[in-house]
C-alpha positions in Angstrom: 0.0 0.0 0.0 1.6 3.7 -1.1 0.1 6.4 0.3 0.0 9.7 -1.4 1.4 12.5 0.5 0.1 15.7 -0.1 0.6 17.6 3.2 3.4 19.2 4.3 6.6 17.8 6.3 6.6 17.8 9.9 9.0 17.7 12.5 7.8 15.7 15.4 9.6 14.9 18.6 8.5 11.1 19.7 9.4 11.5 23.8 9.9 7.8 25.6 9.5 6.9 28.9 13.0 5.4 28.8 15.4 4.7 26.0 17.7 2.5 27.7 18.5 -1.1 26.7 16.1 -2.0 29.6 13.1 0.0 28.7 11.8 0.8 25.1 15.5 -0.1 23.6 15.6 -3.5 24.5 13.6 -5.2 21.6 15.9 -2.9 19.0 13.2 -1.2 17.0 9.9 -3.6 17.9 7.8 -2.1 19.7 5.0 1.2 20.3 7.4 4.1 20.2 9.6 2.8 16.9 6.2 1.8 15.2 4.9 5.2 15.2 7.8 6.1 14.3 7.8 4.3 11.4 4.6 4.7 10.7 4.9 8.8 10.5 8.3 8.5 8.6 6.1 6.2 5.9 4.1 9.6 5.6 7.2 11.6 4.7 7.8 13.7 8.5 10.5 14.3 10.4 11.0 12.1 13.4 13.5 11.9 16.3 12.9 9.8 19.6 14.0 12.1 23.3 14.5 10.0 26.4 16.3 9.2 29.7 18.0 6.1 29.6 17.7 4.7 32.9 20.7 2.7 34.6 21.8 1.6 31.1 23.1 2.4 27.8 20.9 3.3 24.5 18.6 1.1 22.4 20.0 -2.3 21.3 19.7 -1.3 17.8 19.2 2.1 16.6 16.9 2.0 13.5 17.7 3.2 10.0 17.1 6.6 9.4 15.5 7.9 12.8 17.7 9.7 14.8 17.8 9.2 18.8 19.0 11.7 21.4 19.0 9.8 25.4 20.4 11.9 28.5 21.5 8.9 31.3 20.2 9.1 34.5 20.0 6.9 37.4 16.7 5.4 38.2 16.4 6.4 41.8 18.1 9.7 41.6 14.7 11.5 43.0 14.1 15.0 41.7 17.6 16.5 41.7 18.8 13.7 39.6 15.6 13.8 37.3 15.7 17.7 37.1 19.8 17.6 36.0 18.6 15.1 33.1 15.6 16.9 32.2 17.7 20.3 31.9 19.9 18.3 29.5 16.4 16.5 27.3 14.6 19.7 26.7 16.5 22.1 25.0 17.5 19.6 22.7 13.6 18.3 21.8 13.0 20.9 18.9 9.4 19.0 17.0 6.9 21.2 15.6 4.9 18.3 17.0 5.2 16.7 20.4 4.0 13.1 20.9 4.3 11.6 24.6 4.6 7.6 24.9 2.5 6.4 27.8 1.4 8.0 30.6 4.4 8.8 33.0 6.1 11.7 34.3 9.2 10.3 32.2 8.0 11.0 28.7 4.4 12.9 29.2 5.2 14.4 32.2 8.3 15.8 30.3 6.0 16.3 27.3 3.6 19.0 29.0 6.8 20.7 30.2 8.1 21.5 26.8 4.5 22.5 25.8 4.2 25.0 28.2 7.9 26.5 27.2 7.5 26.4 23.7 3.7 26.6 23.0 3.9 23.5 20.6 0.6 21.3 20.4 1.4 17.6 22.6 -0.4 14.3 21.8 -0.4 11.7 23.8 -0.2 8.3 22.8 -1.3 5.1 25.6 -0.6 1.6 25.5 -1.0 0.5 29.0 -3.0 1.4 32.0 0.2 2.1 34.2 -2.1 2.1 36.9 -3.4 -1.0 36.6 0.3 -2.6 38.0 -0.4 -1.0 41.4 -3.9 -2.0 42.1 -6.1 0.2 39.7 -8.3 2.4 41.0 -8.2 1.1 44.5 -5.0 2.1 45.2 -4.3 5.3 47.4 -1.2 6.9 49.0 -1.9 7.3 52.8 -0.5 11.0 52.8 1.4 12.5 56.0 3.6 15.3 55.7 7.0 13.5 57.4 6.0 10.2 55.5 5.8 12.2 52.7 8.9 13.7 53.1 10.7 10.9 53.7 9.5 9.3 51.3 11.0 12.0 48.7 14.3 12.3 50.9 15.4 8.9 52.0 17.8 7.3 49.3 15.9 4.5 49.1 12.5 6.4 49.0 9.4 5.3 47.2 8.7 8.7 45.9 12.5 8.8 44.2 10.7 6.0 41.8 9.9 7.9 38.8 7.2 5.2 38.4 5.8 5.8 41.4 1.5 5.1 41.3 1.7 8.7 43.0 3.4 10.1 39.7 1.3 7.9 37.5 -2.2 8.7 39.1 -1.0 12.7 38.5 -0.3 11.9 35.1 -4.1 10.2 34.5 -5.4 13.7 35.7 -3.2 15.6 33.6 -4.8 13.7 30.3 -7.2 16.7 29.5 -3.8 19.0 28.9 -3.2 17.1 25.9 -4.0 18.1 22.3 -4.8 14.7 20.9 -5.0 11.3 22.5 -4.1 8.2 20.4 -4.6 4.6 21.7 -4.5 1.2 20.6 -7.0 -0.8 22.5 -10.7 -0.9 23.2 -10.1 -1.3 27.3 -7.8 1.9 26.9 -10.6 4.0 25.0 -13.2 3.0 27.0 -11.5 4.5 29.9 -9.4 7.3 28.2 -10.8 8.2 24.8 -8.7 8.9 21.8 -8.2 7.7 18.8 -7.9 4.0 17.8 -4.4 3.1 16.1 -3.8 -0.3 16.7 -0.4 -1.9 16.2 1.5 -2.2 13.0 3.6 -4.6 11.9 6.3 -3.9 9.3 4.7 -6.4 6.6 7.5 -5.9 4.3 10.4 -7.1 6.8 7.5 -9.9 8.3 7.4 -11.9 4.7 6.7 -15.6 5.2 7.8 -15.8 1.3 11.6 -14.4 2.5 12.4 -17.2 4.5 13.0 -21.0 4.6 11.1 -22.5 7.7 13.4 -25.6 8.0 16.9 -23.2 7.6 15.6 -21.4 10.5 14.7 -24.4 12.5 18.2 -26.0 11.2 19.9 -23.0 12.0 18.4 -22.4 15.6 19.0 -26.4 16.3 15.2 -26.4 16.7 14.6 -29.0 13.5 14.2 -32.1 15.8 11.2 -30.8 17.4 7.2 -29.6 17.0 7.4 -25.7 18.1 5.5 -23.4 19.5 6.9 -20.1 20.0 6.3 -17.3 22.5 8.5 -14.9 20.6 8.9 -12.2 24.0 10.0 -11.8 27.2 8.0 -14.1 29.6 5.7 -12.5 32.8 3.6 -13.8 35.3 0.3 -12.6 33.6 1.3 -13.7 29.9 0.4 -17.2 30.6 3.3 -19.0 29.7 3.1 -21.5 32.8 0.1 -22.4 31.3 1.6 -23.1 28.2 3.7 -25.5 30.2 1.3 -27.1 32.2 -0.8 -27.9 29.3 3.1 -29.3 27.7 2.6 -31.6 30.8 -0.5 -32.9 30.0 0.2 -33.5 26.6 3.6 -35.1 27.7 5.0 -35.2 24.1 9.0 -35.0 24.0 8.4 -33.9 20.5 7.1 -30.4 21.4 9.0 -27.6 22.9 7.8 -24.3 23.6 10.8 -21.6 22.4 11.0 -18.2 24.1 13.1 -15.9 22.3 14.3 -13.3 25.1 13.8 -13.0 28.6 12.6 -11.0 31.3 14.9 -8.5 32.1 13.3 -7.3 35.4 13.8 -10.1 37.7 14.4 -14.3 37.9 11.4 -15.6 36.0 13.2 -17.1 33.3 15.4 -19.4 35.9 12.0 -20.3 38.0 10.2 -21.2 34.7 13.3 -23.3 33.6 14.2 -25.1 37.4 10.1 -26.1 37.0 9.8 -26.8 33.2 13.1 -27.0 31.4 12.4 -30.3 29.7 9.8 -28.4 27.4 11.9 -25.1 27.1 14.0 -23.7 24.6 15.4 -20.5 25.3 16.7 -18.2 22.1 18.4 -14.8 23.2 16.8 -11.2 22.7 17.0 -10.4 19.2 16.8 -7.4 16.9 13.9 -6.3 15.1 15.4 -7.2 12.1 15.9 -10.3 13.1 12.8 -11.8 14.3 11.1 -12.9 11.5 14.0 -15.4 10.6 12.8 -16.7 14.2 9.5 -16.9 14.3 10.0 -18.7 10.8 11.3 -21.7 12.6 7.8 -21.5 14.6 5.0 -24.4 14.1 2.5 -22.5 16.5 2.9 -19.1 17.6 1.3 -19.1 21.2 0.1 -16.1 23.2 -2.1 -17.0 26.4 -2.6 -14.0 28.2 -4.3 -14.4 31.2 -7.3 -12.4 32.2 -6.1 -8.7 34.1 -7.2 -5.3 34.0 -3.2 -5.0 32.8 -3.9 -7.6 30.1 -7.4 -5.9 28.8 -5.5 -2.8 28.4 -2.5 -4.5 25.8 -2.1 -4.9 22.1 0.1 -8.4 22.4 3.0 -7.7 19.3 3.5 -11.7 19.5 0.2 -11.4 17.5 1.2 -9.8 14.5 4.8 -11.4 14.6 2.5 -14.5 14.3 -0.1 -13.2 12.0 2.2 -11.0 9.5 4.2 -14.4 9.0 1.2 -16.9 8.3 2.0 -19.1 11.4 -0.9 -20.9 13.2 -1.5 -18.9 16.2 -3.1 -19.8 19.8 -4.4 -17.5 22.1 -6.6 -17.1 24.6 -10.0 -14.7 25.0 -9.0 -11.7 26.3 -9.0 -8.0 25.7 -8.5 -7.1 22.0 -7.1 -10.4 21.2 -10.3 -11.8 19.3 -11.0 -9.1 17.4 -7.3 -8.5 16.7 -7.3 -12.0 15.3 -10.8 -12.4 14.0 -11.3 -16.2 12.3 -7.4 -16.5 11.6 -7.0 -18.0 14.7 -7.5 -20.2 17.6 -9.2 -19.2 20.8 -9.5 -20.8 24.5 -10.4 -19.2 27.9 -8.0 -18.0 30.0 -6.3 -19.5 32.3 -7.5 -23.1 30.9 -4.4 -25.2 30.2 -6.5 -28.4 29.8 -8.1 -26.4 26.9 -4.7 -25.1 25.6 -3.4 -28.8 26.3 -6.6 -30.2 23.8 -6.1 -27.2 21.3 -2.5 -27.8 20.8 -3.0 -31.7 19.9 -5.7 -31.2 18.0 -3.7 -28.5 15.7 -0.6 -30.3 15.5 -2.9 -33.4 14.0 -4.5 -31.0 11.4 -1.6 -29.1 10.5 -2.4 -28.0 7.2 -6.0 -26.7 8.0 -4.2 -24.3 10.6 -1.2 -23.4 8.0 -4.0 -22.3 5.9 -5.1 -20.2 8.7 -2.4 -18.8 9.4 -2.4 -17.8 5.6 -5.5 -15.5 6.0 -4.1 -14.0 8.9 -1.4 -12.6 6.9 -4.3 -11.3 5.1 -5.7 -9.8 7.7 -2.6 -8.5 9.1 -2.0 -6.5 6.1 -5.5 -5.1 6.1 -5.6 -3.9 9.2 -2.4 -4.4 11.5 0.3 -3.2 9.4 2.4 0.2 9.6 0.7 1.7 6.7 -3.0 0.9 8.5 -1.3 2.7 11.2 -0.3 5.8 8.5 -3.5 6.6 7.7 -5.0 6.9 10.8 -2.1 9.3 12.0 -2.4 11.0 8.9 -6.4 12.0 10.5 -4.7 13.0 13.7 -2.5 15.3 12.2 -4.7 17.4 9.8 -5.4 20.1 12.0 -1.3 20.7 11.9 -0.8 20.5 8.4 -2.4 25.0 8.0 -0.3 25.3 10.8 2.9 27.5 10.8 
C-alpha cells in the first residue's frame, strides 16, 4: 500500500519513557514508540525519539534513518537527579509536534513541560493502563507530611521512583492538557478516549515468502522438534506456565515451547526453567530485524494472556509477529485479542491449560488446516495491522497541523 502524500513535512519529537536497553530499547526497534515512528516517517515527516535512559546504555539497535537523542540518569536519583537530566532532554527536543509515549512523568510528564515552554501542540499516545500494575483504581497513597517527606528524601525512597502510582495517578489527571489522544485498544478508549491506532507490523520485513522455515529451524537447532513459540519476554500474567502445564498434560518429547528473550526485570526465566526445562527452549533477545527469521522456525505461535485489567488494556506484538508471518497462532479470549485475530486464529479461555493442552494436539494433528489459517491472517494483518493501517490513521490526527505554521 503507497500512500500519497500531499501535506506538508513535519518535524515531530517522539518523547519515551526510557530509552535504555532496559526500557523501550531493549527489543531494537519492535515495539509502540519505533512503530509510530515508522509509521509517520512512511508519511514523509521528520521524526527523532528524546528519552532518559535509565541505569543503562541506548537502544539495542538504533533503527535506519530515525535519529535518537538519550540523556543517562539513574533510576532512583529522585528529583535533583531527574531535574539535571531533564535540563539536558529539553532544549534539545525541537518537533513542531510533540508526541508523549505512555502516561508517565518520564516522557508525558516531560512532554507538558516542553508545551508550556515552547507553545507547541502535545499528543499523547497510551498503550498501557500504568495504573493498573499497582492496584487500579483502588490504590491510594496514605499522605502524611513527614512520610511524605521521607518518602522524597530517603535514598531509598518510594517517591525517588519515577514510576511511582503517586506520579502515574497525577499523570491520568493531567490527560485533558493534551491536544490529541491516540490509543491502541478498546479497554484503553473505553476508559481514556482517543483515537484508535492499533499496532503495525512492518509487513515488508515480516514476509513468510523471505524465508525458509526448515533453515531457521536447522539453523536455531530447533529441527528435531514440534514448536510453538512465545517470541517475547516471559511475565507472570502472559500465561506461559500455562503453556507448560498444558506441555505436561500432553507429555509429548516432540514439542517444545521456544521463548526468544527474557525478562529483564527479575528471575522468572530461571523459575520457569528449574520447573519446566524439559519443554523449554530459550533463544536470546534479538533485533527487530531479526525476528522474522525466528518466528520462521515457529510451528504455532502461542500467546495465552491471562485475564487482568493489565492484560485488557495490551495490544500483544507476539500477535502480528504470528499473524504477519502466516503461522498458526493460539491464544486465549482476552481484551482485544479476538477481534485482533478475527477467524485466523485459535481461541480458549484463559487460564485453561486443559483447553490449551486439547487445542495444541488437536492443531498439530490438522496441521495444514491451521497453516491455511495462518495464511488468512497474513491477510488480515495487512488489512488492518500493518504500519501503513497505522499511516492513515495518523495521517487523521495530524490534519489540524498540516495549516499550521
Amino acid at each position: 500500500m503507497n500512500l500519497s502524500i500531499t501535506h506538508r513535512q513535519l518535524n515531530i519529537s517522539l518523547i519515551v519513557s526510557d530509552l535504555s536497553s532496559k526500557g523501550a530499547g531493549r527489543w531494537g526497534g519492535g515495539i509502540r514508540p519505533f512503530l509510530l515512528a515508522q509509521a509517520l516517517q512512511n508519511l514523509g515527516h521528520q521524526v527523532k525519539l528524546f528519552g532518559i535512559a535509565y541505569d543503562s546504555d541506548g537502544p539495542l539497535i538504533n533503527q535506519q534513518n530515525l535519529k535518537i537523542i538519550t540523556v543517562p540518569c539513574s533510576y532512583y536519583s529522585g528529583l535533583g537527579g531527574s531535574w539535571r537530566s531533564l535540563s539536558q532532554l529539553l532544549p534539545q527536543i525541537d518537533g513542531d509536534i510533540l508526541y508523549a509515549v505512555k502516561l508517565k512523568p518520564s516522557s508525558y510528564g516531560i512532554a507538558l513541560i516542553k508545551k508550556y515552554l515552547s507553545n507547541r501542540p502535545l499528543i499523547v499516545d497510551i498503550d498501557d493502563w500504568e495504573m493498573s500494575w499497582f492496584g487500579g483504581d483502588y490504590w491510594q497513597y496514605h499522605f502524611k507530611v513527614k512520610g511524605f517527606i521521607k518518602d522524597i528524601i530517603k535514598s531509598d525512597g518510594p517517591l525517588k521512583h519515577p514510576d511511582h502510582p503517586l506520579y502515574l495517578r497525577w499523570m491520568e489527571k493531567l490527560i485533558n492538557k493534551a491536544d490529541a489522544v491516540t490509543i491502541h485498544t478498546q479497554f484503553i478508549q473505553q476508559r481514556f478516549g482517543g483515537v484508535y491506532i492499533p499496532n503495525g507490523k512492518d509487513t515488508i520485513l515480516f514476509n513468510p515468502d523471505n524465508y525458509d522455515a526448515e533453515f531457521s529451524r536447522n539453523k536455531y537447532q530447533l529441527n528435531e522438534y514440534k514448536i510453538l513459540m512465545f517470541p517475547g519476554a516471559p511475565r507472570p500474567y502472559k500465561g506461559v506456565e500455562d503453556i507448560l502445564m498444558a506441555l505436561d498434560k500432553l507429555n509429548n518429547p516432540e514439542l517444545k515451547l521456544v521463548i526468544v528473550g527474557g525478562s529483564p526485570y527479575d528471575e522468572y526465566d530461571q523459575t520457569l526453567q528449574k520447573k519446566w526445562g524439559k519443554w523449554l527452549i530459550q533463544l536470546p533477545k534479538s533485533p527487530v530485524q531479526q525476528m522474522p527469521e525466528i518466528v520462521a522456525a515457529a510451528h504455532l505461535i502461542v500467546v495465552p494472556q491471562q485475564d487482568t485489567p493489565a492484560t485488557k488494556a495490551q495490544f500483544p506484538l507476539k500477535l502480528t509477529d504470528g499473524m504477519a508471518m502466516a503461522k498458526p497462532i493460539l491464544a486465549t479470549k482476552v481484551g482485544d485479542i479476538p477481534n485482533i485475530l478475527g477467524d485466523t486464529g485459535y481461541l480458549v479461555d484463559p487460564n485453561s491449560p486443559e483447553q490449551l493442552a486439547d487445542k495444541i494436539k488437536w492443531i498439530f494433528e490438522h496441521l495444514e488446516e491451521a497453516n491455511n489459517k495462518g495464511k488468512l491472517a497474513r491477510e488480515r494483518c495487512i488489512k488492518y495491522y500493518s504500519i501503513e493501517s497505522m499511516s492513515e490513521i495518523l495521517n487523521q490526527v495530524l490534519q489540524p497541523y498540516y495549516s499550521q505554521k
